[in-house]
C-alpha positions, 0 to 999 in steps of 0.5 A, spaced: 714 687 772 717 683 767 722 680 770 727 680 775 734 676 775 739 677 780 738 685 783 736 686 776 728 689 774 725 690 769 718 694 769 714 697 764 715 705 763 711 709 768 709 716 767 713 717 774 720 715 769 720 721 766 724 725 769 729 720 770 729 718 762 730 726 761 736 726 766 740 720 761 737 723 755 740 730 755 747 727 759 753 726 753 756 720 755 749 717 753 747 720 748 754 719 744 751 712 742 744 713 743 740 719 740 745 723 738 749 728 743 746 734 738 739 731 740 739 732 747 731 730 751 727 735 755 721 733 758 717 734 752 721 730 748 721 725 752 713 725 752 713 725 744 717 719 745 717 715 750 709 715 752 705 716 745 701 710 745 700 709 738 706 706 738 707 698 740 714 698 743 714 696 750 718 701 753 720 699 760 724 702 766 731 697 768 732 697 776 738 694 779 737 693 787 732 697 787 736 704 783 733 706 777 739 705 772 737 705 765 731 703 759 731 697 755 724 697 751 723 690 744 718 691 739 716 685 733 718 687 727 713 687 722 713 684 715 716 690 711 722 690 716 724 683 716 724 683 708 728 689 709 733 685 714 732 679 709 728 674 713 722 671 712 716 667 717 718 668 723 717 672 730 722 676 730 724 682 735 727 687 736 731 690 742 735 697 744 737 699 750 742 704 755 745 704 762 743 711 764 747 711 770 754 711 768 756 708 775 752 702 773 758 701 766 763 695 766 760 691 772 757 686 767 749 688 768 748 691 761 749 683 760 745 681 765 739 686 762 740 683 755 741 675 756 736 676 761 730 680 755 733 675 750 731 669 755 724 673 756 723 674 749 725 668 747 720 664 752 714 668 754 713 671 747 715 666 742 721 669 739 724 665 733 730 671 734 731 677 737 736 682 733 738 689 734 743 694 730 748 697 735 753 703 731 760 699 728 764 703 732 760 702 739 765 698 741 763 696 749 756 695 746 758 690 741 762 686 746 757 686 750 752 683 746 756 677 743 758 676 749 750 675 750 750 671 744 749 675 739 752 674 732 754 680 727 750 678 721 752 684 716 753 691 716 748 696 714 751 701 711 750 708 713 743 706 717 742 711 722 743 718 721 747 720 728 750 727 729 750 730 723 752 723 719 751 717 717 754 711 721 754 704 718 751 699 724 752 692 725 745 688 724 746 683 730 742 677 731 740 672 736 737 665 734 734 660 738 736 653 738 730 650 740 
């Protein structure tokens, strides 16, 4: 376990999950903002994906009061990245993360998931600022986030190829106020 706050748990993705990240990848209502509603996951997929283990990202199952309810997964950006984001020398990380059971939604648990990655990330890995990059037009995300903290730094413009189109995404970063 990662950590655990208030009903909330986060765990590292077992291959047990599987099916609960084809069930929320292939509903609409969460792939309207995370892959893409043209990208709907099978069992396959999900297994490219989500447990290649040459990839570094930590990829993890969220639970609130024992339900299995989303994904959240971090990753350290590597030098290229950050240049590319125009930062330099320091231990920077990334986040993404969805609430796949649309029951859980504006009850103040995607916040209590993001703060509470942000505090692990920032107090168990050392992280200088975490930093992520939700569409412009993901409205409840974005209120979510700066509600965490978060600060808009710039748009990227056409950024992430989503349904067919480009859409300009907000580079979003948490800074650590030591």
């Amino acid at each position: 376990m990662l950590f655990q706050k208030e009903g909330l748990q986060v765990r590292r993705l077992e291959e047990k999950d599987e099916e609960l990240l084809v069930k929320w990848l292939s509903s609409p209502i969460v792939l309207e903002f995370y892959e893409g509603r043209d990208k709907s996951f099978n069992l396959n997929k999900v297994r490219d994906v989500f447990y290649d283990s040459a990839d570094e990202t930590v990829k993890c199952l969220v639970e609130y009061e024992g339900n299995p309810i989303g994904y959240i997964q971090y990753y350290q950006l590597d030098e290229k990245t950050k240049r590319d984001f125009g930062y330099t020398n320091e231990l920077i990380f990334g986040m993404d993360q969805f609430i796949g059971e649309a029951g859980y939604w504006n009850k103040g648990i995607g916040s209590l998931l993001v703060s509470s990655m942000v505090h692990y990330l920032l107090k168990e890995k050392q992280a200088g600022r975490v930093i992520m990059d939700p569409q412009i037009r993901n409205k409840r995300a974005l209120r979510c986030y700066e509600k965490c903290g978060f600060n808009k730094v710039r748009i990227l413009p056409k950024h992430e190829l989503h349904e067919g189109k480009y859409q300009d995404c907000w580079l979003l970063e948490y800074k650590d106020g030591k």
